[in-house]
N, C-alpha and C positions, 0 to 999 in steps of 0.2 A: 714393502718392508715387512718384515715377520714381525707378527705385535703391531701393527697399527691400530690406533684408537677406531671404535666402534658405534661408539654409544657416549650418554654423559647419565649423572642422575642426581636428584635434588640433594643427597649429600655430600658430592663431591666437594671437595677445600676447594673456597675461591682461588680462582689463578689456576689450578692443576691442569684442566684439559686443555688450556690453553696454552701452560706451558709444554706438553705434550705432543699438541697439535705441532704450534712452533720448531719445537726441534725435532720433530719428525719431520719437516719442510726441511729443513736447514740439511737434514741426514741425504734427503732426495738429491736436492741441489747438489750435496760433493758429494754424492755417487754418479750422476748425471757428469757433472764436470771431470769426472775420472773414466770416464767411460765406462761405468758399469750399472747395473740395474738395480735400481734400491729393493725389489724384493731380494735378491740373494742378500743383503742383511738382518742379521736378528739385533736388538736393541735388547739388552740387560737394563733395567730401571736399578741404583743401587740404592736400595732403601736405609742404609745406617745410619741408627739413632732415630731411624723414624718410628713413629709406634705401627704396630701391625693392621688398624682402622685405617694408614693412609695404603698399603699393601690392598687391601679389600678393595677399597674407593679406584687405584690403579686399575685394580681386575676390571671393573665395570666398565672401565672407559679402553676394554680391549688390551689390555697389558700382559702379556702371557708368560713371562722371563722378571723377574727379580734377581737380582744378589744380595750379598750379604758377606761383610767381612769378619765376621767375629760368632765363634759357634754356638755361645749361647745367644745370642740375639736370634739367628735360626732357627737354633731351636725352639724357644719360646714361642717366636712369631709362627714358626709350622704349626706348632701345638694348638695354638690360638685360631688358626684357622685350617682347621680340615678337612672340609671340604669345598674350599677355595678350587675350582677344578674346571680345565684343564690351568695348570702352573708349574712352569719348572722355576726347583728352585734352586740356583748356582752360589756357591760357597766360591768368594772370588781373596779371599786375606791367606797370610800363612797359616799352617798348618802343624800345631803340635803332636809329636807321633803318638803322644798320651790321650790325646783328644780323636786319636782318629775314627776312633770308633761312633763318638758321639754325631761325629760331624758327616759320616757315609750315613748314618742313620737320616740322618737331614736333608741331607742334598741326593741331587739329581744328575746335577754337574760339580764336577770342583775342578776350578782351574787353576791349582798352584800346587801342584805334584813337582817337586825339582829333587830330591833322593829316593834313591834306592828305597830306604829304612820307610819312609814315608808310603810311598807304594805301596811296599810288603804289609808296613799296618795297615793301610785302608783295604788291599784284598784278604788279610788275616781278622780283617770286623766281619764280613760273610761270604766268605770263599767260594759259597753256593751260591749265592741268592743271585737277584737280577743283574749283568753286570751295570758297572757305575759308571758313567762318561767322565773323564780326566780330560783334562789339557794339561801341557809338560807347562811350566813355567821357565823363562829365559831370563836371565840377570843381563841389562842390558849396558849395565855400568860397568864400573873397574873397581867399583868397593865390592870387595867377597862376602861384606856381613849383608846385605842386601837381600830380599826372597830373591831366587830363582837358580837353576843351574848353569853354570858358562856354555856361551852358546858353544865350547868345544867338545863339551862332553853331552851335548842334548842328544844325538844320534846312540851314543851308548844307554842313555838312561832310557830311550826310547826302547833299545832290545832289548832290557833287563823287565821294563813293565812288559812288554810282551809277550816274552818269553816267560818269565816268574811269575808271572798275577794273572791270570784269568777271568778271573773275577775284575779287573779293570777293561773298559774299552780305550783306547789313547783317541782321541777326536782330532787332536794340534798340536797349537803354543798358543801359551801367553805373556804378555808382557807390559810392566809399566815404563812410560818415556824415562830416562833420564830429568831430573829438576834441572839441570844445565845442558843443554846442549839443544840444537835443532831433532825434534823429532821425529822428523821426516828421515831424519838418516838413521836415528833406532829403530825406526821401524822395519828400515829396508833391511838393517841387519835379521831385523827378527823373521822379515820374509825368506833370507838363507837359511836361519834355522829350520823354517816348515819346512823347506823344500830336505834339509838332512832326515827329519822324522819322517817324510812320507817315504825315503828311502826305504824306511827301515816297516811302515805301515802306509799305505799307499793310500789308503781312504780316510787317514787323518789330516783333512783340509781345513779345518778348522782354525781362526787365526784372530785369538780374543786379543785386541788393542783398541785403545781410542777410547780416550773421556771426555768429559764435559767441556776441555778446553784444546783437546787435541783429535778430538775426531775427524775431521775431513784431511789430516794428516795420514791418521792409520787406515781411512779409506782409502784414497791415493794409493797406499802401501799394499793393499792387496786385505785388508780386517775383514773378519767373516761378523764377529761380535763384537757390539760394542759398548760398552760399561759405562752407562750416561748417569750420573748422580743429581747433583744440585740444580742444573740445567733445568731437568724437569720438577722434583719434588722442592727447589726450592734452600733457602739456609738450613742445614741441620739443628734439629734442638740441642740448648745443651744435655751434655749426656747426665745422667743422675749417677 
């Protein structure tokens, strides 16, 4: 698995490498049981509300992928550590088109690109610079105010970043399960959405699903990444 623990060290928060250890076990097991190979997974740690000391402490113990859903907590927390390195850091929440600039600035990855408008701001923040890896995000429900775009129009939103933004690279899709329903079946849907963006980008395989209580789901389903929160770091603080 990409990001497996490496090391420990006398500051680490009681419980962390442990919980780390543990669900990287768990991660093997349903890739194993799916027939696939736990290194072809990346494990995103998602750190919110946590302060950026436990980000640090992750690093040590071999953690190389963080998220983060909210732009400034990113950016704060990048600011705060500099040269934390090597670490990608994925911007995984929705995305205000006002905000886009702050938040290309931050990240590495973002994986909740689902308009047109949002695209164009993130390659209109440095239309030069190094491109940005995106994942499309997919609404995997039937409420429209929900992040992500329908999976009918992911194939088009796909041509439009490709075509229009340059400055973006498309990697995939991403997706959160439904709160009602079997996940196993969002997920297969979100696996037709890949297979429409790779249509359209052939080396976007990338397929961010699967959290702390659904991951050996969106492994089964074919997940490339997977967005493990509390599992590892534990109950979030309250937020201030």
């Amino acid at each position: 698995m990409s990001g497996a623990a490496t090391g420990s060290d006398a500051s680490i928060a009681p419980g962390l490498a442990a919980r780390l250890a543990q669900l990287d076990a768990r991660v093997a097991d349903a890739a194993r049981a799916a027939g696939r190979d736990p290194a072809e997974l990346t494990r995103i740690v998602v750190t919110k509300f946590h302060p950026a000391e436990l980000v640090a402490q992750l690093h040590a113990l071999g953690v190389r992928d963080v998220g983060e859903n909210r732009q400034q907590e990113l950016t704060a927390k990048r600011a705060e550590l500099p040269d934390l390195c090597p670490l990608a850091w994925h911007f995984i929440g929705q995305v205000q088109t006002k905000k886009a600039r702050a938040v290309r600035l931050a990240s590495d990855v973002v994986h909740s690109v689902d308009r047109d408008r949002l695209a164009d701001a993130l390659h209109a923040a440095d239309p030069e610079g190094v491109p940005l890896e995106v994942l499309l995000q997919v609404n995997l429900t039937d409420d429209p105010g929900r992040g992500g775009a329908a999976p009918a129009e992911i194939e088009r939103l796909a041509e439009h970043v490709a075509d229009a933004c340059p400055s973006l690279r498309v990697r995939g899709v991403m997706a959160v399960a439904p709160l009602n329903g079997a996940p196993a079946g969002a997920f297969a849907r979100l696996n037709d959405a890949s297979r429409a963006v790779r249509s359209v980008v052939p080396d976007a395989t990338w397929i961010s699903a699967g959290m702390s209580s659904d991951f050996a789901e969106a492994i089964a389903a074919g997940a490339t990444h997977l967005r493990i929160g509390t599992a590892i770091t534990g109950p979030r603080p309250e937020r201030g």
